[in-house]
C-alpha positions as CSV (number, residue, x, y, z in Angstrom):
1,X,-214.8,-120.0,-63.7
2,X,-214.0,-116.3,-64.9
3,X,-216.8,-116.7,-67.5
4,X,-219.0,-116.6,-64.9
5,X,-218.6,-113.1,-64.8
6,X,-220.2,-111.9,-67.4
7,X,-223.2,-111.9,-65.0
8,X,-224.5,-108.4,-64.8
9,X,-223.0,-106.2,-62.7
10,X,-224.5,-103.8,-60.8
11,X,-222.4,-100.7,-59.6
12,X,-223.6,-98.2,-56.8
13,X,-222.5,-95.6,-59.0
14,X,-220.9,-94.7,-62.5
15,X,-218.5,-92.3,-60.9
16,X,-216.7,-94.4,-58.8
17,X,-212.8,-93.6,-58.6
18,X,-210.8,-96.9,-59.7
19,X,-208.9,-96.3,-56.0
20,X,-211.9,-96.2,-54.2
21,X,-212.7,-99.5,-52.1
22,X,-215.0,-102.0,-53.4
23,X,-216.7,-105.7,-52.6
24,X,-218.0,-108.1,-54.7
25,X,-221.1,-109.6,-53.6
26,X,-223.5,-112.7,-55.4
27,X,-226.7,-112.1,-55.0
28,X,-230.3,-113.7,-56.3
29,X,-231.9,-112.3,-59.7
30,X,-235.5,-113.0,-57.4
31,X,-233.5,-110.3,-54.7
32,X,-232.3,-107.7,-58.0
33,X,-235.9,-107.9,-59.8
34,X,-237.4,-106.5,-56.5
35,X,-236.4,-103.3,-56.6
36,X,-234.8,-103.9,-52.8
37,X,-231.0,-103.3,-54.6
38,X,-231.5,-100.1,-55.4
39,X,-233.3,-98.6,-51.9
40,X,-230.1,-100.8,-50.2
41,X,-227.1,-100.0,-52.4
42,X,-226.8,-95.6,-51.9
43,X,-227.5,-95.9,-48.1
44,X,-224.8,-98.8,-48.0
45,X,-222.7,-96.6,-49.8
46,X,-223.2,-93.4,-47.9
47,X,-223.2,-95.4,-44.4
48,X,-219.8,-97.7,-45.0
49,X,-218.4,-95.5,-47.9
50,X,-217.8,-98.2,-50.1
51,X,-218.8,-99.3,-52.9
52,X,-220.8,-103.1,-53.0
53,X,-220.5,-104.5,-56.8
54,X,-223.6,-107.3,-57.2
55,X,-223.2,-110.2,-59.4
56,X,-226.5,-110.8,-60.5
57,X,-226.9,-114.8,-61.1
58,X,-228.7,-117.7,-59.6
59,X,-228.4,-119.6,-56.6
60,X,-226.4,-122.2,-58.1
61,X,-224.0,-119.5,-60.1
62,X,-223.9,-117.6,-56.7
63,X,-222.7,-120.4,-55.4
64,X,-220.0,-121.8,-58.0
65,X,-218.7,-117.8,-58.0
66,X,-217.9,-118.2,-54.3
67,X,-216.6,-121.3,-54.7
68,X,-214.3,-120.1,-56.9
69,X,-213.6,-117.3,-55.1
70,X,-214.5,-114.6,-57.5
71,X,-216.9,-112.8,-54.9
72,X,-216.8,-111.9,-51.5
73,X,-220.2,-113.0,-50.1
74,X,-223.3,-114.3,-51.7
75,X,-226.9,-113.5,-50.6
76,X,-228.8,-116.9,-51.8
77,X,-232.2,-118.7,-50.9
78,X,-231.4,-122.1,-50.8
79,X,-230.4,-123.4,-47.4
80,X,-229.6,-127.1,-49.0
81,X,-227.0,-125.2,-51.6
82,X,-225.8,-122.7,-48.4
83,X,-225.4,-125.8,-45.4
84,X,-223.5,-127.9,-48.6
85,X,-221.3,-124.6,-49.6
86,X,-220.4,-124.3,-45.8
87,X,-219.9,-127.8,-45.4
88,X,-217.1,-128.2,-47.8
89,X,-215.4,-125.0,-46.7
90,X,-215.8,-122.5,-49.0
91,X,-217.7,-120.4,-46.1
92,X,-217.4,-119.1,-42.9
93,X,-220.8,-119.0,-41.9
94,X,-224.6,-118.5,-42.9
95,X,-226.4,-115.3,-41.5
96,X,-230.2,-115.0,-42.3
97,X,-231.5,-111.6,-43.4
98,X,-235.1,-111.4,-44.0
99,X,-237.6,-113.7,-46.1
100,X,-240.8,-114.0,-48.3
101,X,-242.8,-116.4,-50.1
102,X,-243.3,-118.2,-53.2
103,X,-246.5,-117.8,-55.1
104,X,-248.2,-119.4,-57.7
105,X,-249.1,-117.7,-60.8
106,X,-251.1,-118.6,-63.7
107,X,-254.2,-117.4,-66.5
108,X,-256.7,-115.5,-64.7
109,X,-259.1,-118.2,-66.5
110,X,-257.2,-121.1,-64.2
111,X,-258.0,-124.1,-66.8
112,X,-255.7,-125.8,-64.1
113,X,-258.5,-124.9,-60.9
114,X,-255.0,-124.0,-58.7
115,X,-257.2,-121.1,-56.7
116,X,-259.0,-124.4,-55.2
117,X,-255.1,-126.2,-54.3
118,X,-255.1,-127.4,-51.0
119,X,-251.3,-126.9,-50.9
120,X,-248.5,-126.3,-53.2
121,X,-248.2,-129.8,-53.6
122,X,-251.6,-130.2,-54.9
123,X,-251.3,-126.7,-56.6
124,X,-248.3,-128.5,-59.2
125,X,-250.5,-132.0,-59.2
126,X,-253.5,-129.7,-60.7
127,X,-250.8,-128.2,-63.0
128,X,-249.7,-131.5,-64.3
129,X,-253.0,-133.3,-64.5
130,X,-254.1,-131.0,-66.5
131,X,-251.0,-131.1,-68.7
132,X,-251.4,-126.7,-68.4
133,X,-248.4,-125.0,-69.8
134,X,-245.8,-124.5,-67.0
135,X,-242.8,-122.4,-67.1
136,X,-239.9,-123.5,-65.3
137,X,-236.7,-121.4,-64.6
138,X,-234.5,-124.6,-65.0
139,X,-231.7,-122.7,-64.0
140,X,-230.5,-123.9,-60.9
141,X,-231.3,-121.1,-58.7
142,X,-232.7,-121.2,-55.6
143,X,-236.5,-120.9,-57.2
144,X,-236.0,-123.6,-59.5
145,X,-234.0,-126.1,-56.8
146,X,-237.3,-125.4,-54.4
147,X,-239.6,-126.1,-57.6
148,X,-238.0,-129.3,-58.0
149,X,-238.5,-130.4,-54.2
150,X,-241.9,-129.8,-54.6
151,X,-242.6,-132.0,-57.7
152,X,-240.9,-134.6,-56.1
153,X,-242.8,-133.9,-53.0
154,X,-246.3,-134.4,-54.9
155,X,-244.9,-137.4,-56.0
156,X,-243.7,-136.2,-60.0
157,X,-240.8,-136.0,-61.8
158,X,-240.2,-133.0,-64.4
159,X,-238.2,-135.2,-66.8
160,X,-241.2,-137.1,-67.3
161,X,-243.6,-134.5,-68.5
162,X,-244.4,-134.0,-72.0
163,X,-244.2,-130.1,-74.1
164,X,-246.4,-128.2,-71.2
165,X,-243.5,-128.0,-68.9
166,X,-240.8,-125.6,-70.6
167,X,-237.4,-125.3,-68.7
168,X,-236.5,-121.4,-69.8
169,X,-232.8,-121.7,-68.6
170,X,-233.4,-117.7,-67.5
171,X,-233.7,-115.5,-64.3
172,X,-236.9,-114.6,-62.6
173,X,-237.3,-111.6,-64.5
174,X,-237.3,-113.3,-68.0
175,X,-238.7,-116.4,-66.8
176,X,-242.2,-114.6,-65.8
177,X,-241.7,-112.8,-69.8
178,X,-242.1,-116.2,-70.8
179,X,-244.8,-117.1,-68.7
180,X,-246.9,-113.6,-69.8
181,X,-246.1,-114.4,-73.4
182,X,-247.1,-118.6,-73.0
183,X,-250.0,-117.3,-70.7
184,X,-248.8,-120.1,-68.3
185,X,-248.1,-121.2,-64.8
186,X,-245.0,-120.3,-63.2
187,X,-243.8,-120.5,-59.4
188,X,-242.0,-117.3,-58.6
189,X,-241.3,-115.6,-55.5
190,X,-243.7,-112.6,-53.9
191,X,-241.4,-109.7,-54.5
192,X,-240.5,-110.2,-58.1
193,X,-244.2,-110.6,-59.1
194,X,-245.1,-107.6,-57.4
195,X,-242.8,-105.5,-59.0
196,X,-242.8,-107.4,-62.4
197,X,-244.5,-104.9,-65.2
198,X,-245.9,-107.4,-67.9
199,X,-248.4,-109.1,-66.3
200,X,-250.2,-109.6,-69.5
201,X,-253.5,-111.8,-68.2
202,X,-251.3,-113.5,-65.6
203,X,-252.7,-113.0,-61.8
204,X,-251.3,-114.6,-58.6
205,X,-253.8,-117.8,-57.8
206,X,-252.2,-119.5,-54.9
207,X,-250.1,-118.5,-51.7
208,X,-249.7,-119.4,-48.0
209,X,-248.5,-122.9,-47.9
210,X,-245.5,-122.8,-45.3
211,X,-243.5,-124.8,-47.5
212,X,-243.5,-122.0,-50.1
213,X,-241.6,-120.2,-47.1
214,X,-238.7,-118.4,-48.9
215,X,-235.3,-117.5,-47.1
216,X,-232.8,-115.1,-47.6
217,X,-228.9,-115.8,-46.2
218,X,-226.0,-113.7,-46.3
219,X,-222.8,-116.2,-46.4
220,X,-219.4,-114.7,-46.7
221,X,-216.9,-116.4,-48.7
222,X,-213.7,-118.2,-46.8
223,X,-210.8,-116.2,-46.7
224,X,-208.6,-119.2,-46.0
225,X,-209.5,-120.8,-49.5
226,X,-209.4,-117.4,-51.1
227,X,-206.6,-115.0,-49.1
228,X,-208.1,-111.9,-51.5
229,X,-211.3,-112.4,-50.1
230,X,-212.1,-108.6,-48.2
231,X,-213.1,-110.1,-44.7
232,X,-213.5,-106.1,-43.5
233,X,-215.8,-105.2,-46.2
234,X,-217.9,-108.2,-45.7
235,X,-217.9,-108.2,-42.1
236,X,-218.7,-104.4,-42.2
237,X,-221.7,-105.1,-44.9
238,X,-222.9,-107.8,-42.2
239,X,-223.4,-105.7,-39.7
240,X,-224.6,-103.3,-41.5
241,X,-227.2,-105.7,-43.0
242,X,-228.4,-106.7,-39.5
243,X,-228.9,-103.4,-38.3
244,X,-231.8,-101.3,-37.0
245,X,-231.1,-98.9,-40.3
246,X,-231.2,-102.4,-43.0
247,X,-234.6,-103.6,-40.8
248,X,-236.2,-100.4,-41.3
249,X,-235.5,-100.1,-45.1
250,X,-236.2,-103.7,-45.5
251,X,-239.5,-104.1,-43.7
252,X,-240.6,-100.7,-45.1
253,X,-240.4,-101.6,-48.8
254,X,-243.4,-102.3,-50.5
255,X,-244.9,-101.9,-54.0
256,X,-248.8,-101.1,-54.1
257,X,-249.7,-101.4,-50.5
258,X,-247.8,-104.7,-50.3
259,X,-244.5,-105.8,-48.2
260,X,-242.0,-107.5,-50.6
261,X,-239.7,-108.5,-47.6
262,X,-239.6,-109.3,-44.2
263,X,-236.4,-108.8,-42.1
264,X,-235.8,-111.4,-39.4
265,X,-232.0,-111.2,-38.8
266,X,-231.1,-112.3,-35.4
267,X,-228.8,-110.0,-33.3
């Protein structure tokens, strides 16, 4: 599993001593292409005074990491993955954070007609009818795992499509590249659209449905499977995480007028 780690790793700061205290957390590249990271890490830091390393990887990577135990917590958004990971003991418990939404995002010239969707459901069967080109993330991550459930909730299957659907095998950030550069459909969530730079002739054409609801967990990794596991760290990044400080920073981040996050952490 150590390959894994050659995820990117972001530091809260270059200057670090090698004695100073550190955790290792997994989180979302949806969560790092937001922006959030970097209004969080260097109040973490001066609040806790230690350093918070982020593993930057999907759902499903974040996941194998703690399963492995080369982390100390994961921040994920996939409850399915997060019950299963907590169900066969490789976590103590599941503590949500805050939340957004998906969105649907296409050609501003919508060959597809997804502006008129009734739901996300319908959205996808517009998508497919049409036989537009759709970009997938086809990573595993939490994004592509809630993609999936909603093909099969319209009723479709992804292995069945022809050349329109492309599976990218990339993060959020690279997956809407793809999209600008296909001029293409893609299901990303709010935040990394809003603070995504090359939009090319791509505009957001359909939000709202609850099920495009989109939740954010904190799980710590079992120190009983993994005794090197820093239960203080994590337990102090919790906390911290829940507090009226994290809510503030959290609920006040935006990007043009708009909130990226909401924080709904219970107490």
């Amino acid at each position: 599993m150590k390959h894994l780690l050659l995820s990117v790793v972001v530091a809260l700061t270059l200057h670090t001593p090698a004695w100073a205290e550190a955790m290792k957390l997994a989180v979302t590249t949806s969560f790092h292409n937001s922006g959030l990271a970097e209004i969080l890490l260097p109040e973490i830091k001066r609040d806790l005074g230690f350093e918070v390393q982020l593993l930057v990887v999907g759902t499903g990577q974040a996941i194998r990491l703690g399963e492995a135990g080369d982390v100390d917590a994961i921040l994920v958004h996939s409850r399915a993955a997060e019950v299963s990971f907590l169900a066969s003991g490789h976590g103590t418990h599941r503590r949500e954070i805050m939340y957004n939404d998906f969105v649907f995002v296409g050609p501003k010239t919508d060959v597809a007609g997804v502006k008129t969707a009734q739901n996300a459901q319908d959205a996808l069967s517009k998508i497919a009818n049409a036989e537009a080109v759709f970009v997938s993330r086809g990573d595993d991550s939490g994004t592509h795992k809630k993609e999936l459930s909603l093909w099969e909730d319209a009723g479709l299957d992804p292995e069945r499509f022809g050349r329109w659907y492309r599976a990218v095998g990339a993060g959020m950030g690279a997956a809407l590249n793809t999209a600008a550069a296909l001029d293409a459909y893609i299901m990303a969530d709010r935040a990394s659209w809003l603070n995504f730079g090359n939009t090319g002739d791509l505009a957001l054409l359909y939000a709202g449905d609850p099920d495009l609801f989109n939740q954010y967990a904190y799980v710590p990794v079992n120190a009983e499977r993994h005794s090197h596991v820093k239960t203080s760290l994590v337990d102090q990044l919790e906390n911290w995480l829940i507090s009226d400080k994290a809510k503030g920073l959290i609920d006040d981040y935006q990007i043009n007028g708009e909130t990226l996050f909401v924080f709904n952490a219970k107490r």
